[in-house]
C-alpha positions as CSV (number, residue, x, y, z in Angstrom):
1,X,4.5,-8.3,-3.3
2,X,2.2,-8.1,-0.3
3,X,-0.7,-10.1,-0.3
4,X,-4.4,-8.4,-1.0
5,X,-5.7,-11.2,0.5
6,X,-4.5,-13.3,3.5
7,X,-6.5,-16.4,5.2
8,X,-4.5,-18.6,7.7
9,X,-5.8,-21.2,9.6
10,X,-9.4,-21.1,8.4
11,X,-11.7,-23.5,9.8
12,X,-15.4,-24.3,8.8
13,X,-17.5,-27.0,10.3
14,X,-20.9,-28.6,10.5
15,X,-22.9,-29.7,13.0
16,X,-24.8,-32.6,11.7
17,X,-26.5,-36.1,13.9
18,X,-23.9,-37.8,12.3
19,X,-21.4,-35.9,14.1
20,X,-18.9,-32.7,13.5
21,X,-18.2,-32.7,9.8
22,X,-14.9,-30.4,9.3
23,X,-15.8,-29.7,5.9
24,X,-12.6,-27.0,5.6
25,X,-9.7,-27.7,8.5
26,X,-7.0,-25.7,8.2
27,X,-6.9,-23.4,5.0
28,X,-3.8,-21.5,4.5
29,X,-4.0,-18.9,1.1
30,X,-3.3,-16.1,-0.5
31,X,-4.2,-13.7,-2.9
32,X,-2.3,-11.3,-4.7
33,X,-3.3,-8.4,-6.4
34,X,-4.8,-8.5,-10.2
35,X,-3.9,-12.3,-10.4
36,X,-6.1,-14.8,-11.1
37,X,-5.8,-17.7,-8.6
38,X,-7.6,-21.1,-9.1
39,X,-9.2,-23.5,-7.0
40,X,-9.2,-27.0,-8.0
41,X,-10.4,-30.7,-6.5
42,X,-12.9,-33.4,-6.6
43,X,-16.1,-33.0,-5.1
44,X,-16.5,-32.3,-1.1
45,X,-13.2,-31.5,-0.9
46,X,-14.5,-28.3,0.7
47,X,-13.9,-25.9,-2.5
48,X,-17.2,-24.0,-2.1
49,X,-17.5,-24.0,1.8
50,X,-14.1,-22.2,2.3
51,X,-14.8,-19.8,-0.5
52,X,-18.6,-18.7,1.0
53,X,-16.6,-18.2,4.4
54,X,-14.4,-15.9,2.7
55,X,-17.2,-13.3,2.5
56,X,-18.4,-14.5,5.5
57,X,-21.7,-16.3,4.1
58,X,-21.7,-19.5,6.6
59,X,-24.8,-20.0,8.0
60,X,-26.2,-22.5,10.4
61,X,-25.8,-25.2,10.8
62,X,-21.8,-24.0,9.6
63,X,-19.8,-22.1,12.2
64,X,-16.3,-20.5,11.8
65,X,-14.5,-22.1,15.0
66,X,-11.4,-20.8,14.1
67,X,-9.0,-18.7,11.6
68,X,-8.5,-14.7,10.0
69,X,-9.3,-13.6,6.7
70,X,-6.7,-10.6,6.3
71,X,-8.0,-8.0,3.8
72,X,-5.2,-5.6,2.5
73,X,-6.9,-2.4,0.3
74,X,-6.2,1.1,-0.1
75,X,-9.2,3.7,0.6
76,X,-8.3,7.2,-0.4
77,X,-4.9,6.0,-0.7
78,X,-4.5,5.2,2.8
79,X,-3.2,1.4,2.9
80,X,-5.8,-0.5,5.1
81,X,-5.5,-4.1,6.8
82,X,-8.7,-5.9,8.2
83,X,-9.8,-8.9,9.7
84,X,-13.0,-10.0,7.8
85,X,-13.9,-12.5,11.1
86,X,-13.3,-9.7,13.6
87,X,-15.6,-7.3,12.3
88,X,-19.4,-7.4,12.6
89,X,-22.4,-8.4,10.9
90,X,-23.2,-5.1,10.0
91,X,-20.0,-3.8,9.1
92,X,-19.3,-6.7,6.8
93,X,-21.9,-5.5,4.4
94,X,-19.6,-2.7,4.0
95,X,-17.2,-4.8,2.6
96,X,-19.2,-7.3,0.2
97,X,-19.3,-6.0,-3.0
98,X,-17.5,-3.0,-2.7
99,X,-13.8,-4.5,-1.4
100,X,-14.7,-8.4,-2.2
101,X,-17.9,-9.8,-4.2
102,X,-19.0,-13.7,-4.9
103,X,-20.4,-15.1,-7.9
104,X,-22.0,-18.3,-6.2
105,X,-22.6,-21.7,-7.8
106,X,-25.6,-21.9,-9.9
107,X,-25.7,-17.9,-9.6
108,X,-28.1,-17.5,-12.4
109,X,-30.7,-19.1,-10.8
110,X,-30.8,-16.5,-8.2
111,X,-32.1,-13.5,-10.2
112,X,-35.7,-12.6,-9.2
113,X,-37.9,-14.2,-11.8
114,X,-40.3,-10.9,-11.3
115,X,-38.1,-8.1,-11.3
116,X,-36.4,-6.6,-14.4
117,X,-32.8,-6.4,-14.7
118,X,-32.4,-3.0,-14.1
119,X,-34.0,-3.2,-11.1
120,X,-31.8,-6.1,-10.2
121,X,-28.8,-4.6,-10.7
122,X,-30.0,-1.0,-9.1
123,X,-30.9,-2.9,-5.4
124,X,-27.5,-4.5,-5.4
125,X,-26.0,-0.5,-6.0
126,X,-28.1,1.2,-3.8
127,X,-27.4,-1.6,-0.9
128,X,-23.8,-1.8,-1.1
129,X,-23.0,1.8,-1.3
130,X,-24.2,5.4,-0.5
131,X,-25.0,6.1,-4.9
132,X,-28.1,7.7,-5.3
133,X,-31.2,5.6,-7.3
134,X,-30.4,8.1,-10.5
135,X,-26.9,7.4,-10.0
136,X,-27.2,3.9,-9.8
137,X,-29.6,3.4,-13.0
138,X,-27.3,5.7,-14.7
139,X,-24.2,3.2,-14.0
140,X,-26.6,0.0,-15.5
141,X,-26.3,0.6,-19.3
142,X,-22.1,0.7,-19.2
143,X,-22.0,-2.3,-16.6
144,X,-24.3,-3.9,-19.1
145,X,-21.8,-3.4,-22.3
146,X,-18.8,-4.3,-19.7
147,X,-19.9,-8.0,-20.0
148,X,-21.0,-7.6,-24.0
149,X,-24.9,-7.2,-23.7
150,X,-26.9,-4.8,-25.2
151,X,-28.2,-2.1,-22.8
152,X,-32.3,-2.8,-23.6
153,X,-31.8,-5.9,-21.8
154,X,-32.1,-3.8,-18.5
155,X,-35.4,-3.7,-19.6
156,X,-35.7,-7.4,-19.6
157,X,-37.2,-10.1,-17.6
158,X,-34.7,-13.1,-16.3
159,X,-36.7,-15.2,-17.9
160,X,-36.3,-13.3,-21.5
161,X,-32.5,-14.2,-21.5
162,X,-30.5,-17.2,-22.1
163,X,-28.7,-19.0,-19.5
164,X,-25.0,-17.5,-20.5
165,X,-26.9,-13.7,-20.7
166,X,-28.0,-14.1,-16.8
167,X,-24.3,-15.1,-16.2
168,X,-23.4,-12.5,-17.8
169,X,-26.0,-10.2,-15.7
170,X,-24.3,-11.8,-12.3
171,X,-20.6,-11.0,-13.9
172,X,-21.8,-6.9,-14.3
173,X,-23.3,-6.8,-10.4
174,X,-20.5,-9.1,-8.9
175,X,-18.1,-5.7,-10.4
176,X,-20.4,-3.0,-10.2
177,X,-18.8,-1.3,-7.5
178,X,-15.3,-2.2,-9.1
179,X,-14.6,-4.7,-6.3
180,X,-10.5,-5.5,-5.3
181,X,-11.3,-9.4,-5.6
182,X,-13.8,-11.6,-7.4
183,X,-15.0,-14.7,-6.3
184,X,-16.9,-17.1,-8.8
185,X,-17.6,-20.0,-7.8
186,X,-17.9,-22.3,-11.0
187,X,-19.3,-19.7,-13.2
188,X,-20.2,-22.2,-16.2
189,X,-22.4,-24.8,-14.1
190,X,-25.1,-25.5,-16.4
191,X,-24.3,-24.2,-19.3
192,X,-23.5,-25.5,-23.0
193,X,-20.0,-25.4,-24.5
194,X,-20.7,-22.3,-26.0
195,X,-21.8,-20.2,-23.5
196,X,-19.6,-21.6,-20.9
197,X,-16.1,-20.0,-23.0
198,X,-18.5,-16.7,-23.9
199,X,-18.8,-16.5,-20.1
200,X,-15.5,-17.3,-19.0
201,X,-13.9,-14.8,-21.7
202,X,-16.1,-12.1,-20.4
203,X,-14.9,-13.0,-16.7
204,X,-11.5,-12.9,-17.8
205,X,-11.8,-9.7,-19.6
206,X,-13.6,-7.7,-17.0
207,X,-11.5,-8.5,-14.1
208,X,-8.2,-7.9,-15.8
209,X,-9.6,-4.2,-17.3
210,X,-11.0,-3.8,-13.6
211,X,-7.3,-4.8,-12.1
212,X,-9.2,-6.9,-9.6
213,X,-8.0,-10.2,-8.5
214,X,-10.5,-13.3,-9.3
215,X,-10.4,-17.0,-7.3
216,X,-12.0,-18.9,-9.6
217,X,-13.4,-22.2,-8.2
218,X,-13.8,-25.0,-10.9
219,X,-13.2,-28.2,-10.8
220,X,-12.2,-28.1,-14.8
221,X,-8.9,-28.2,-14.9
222,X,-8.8,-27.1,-18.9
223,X,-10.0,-23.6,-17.5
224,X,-7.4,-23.2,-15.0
225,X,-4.6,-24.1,-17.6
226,X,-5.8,-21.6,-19.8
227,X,-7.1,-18.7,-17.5
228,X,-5.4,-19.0,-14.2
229,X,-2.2,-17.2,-13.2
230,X,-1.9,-19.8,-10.1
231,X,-3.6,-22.7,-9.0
232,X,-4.2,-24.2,-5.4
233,X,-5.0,-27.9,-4.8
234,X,-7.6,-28.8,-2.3
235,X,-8.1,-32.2,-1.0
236,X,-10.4,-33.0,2.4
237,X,-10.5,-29.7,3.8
238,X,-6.9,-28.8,3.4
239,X,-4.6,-27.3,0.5
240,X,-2.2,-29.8,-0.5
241,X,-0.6,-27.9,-3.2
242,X,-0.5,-24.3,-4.6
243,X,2.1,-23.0,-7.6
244,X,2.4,-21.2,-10.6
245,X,-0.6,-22.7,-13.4
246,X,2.5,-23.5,-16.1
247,X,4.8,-24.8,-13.2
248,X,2.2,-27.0,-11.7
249,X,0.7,-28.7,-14.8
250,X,4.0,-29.8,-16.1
251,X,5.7,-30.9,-13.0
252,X,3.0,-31.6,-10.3
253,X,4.6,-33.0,-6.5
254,X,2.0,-33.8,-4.5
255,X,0.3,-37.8,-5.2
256,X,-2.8,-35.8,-5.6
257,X,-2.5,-33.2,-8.2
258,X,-0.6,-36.0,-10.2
259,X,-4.0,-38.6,-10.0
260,X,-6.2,-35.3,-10.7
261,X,-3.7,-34.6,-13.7
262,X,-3.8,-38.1,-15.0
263,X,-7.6,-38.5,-14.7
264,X,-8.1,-35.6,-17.1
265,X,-8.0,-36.8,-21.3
266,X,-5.7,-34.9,-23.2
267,X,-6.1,-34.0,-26.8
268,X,-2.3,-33.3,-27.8
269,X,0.1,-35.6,-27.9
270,X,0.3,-39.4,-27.9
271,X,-3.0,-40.8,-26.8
272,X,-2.8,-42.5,-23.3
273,X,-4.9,-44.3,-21.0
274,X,-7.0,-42.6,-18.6
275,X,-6.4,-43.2,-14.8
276,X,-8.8,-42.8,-12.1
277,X,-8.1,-42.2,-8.5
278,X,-8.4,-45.3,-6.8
279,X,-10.4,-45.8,-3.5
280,X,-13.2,-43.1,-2.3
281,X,-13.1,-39.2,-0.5
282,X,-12.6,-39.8,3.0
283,X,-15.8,-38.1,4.8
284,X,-15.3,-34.9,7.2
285,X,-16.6,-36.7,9.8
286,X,-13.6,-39.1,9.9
287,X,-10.9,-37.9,8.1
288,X,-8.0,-40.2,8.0
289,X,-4.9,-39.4,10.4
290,X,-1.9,-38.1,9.2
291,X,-1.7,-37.5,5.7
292,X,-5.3,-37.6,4.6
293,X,-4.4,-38.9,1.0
294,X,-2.9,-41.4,2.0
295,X,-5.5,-44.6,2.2
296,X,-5.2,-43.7,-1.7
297,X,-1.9,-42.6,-2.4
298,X,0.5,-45.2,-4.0
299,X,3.9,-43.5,-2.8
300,X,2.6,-44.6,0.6
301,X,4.7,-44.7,3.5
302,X,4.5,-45.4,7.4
303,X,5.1,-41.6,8.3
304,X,2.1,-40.9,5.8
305,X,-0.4,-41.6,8.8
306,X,1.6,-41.1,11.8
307,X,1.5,-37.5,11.2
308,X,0.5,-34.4,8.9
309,X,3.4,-33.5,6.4
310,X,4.0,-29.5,6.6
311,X,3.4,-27.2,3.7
312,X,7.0,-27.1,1.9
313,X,8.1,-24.9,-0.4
314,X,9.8,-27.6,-2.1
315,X,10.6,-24.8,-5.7
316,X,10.3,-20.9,-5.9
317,X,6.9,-20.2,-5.5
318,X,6.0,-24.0,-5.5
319,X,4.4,-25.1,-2.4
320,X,3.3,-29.2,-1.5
321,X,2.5,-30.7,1.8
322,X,4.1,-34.2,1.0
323,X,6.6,-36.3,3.2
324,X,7.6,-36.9,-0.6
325,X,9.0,-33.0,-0.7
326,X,10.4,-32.4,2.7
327,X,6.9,-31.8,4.9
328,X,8.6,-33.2,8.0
């Protein structure tokens, strides 16, 4: 099956007084259609940076030094093939929201405070495509119900709705011009137990009725066993792991994904000591040589930082970059 979305060697840095801080160094991934690929890792691991470059929302002081973004989508059912960093400012807008939309972190928070709904969701319409106003107002009450809300809350104020009903909100303008791949980056932040399952349910739903393909960035690894179809691994900028969600839970390869694994409680089963990851997240102003896991990897070996193990594919569909699994 041939990929709907393709990015090879994608590189995003900052320029900081502290140095060059290579925040995402090498990202290989992709994206097939109507799955539902997740993104997992500890904090600054460089989840969210590589995911904004992916719709091509870097700004200073970020830069893209290096990489393509291959986006593979029929249009009038001619197959078409484009690199998202080869095309202009102006021409990307063409693509946001229509071929590929992004559900940022904290995306609720970024509803105008003074603008109703409706109005909300009509400016996002009328700037991503050629719809007229009537046409777009007509489209809010059904994009509304998509994501379980009543239509009068078009009429409402952000302020007049609970935090999981603004998600919600984001959910029906991140699909409302039936996009080929979603991108939301931890959807639940900030939100009770509740809401967050209401939310993710309603994520879920949409994007499997829409048969688009969703990257879902959490760092909850309970969601991505129970939604996910596949799940990469990221660790300092790189992916260290990618594989089937059911696959990769019970037999994890790389050191990593096993510590992650380990660190989370369980609540089947026999009961069994938590483990944390020892040492710290190197900074991406230094990473480590080699293998960047391994200050804190306890399957250490001399090769580890002598050199960068290759991504293997060690099983079927099962990819590591581990000395451990081949990598040489």
């Amino acid at each position: 099956m041939e990929e709907i979305l393709k990015v090879e060697n994608l590189k995003i840095y900052y320029k900081n007084i502290s140095g060059l801080a290579r925040a995402v160094d090498g990202v290989y991934l992709n994206v097939y259609p109507n799955e539902i690929l997740g993104i997992a890792g500890e904090s600054g691991s460089g989840k969210t940076t590589m995911i904004s470059g992916l719709v091509r929302l870097v700004r200073p002081p970020a830069y893209i030094p290096e990489g393509s973004i291959f986006l593979n989508y029929k249009k009038n059912g001619v197959l078409l093939k484009v690199d998202l960093l080869k095309v202009s400012e102006n021409e990307i807008r063409d693509y946001r929201w229509k071929v590929i939309s992004y559900i940022p972190q904290g995306s609720m928070n970024s509803l105008n405070p003074v603008l109703k709904i409706k109005d909300q969701m009509v400016d996002v319409i009328l700037e991503h495509s050629y719809k007229s106003r009537e046409e777009a107002e007509s489209m809010v009450p059904s994009l509304l119900r998509s994501v379980n809300l009543e239509s009068n809350v078009a009429d409402l104020y952000p302020h007049e709705l609970s935090g999981g009903m603004k998600q919600r909100v984001i959910i029906a303008m991140a699909l409302a011009l039936n996009p080929k791949v979603v991108i939301a980056d931890e959807p639940t932040t900030a939100l009770d137990v509740v809401s967050q399952l209401s939310v993710l349910s309603t994520l879920y739903q949409v994007c499997r009725k829409a048969n688009a393909s969703l990257i879902l960035v959490t760092h909850d690894m309970a969601v991505h066993a129970q939604l996910t179809d596949r799940v990469a691994i990221m660790y300092a900028g790189k992916i260290v792991e990618v594989g089937r969600t059911i696959e990769l839970f019970k037999k994890p390869f790389h050191p990593y994904t096993k510590a992650l694994l380990l660190s989370i409680p369980t609540i089947e089963g026999k009961p069994r000591r938590l483990e944390g990851i020892s040492g710290l997240a190197p900074s991406p102003t230094n990473w480590p040589m080699g293998c960047r896991f391994h200050p804190r990897c306890p399957y250490f070996k001399e090769i580890c930082k002598e050199r960068e193990p290759e991504m293997t594919e060690y099983e079927p569909g099962h990819y590591v970059s581990c000395f451990l699994y081949g990598g040489e």
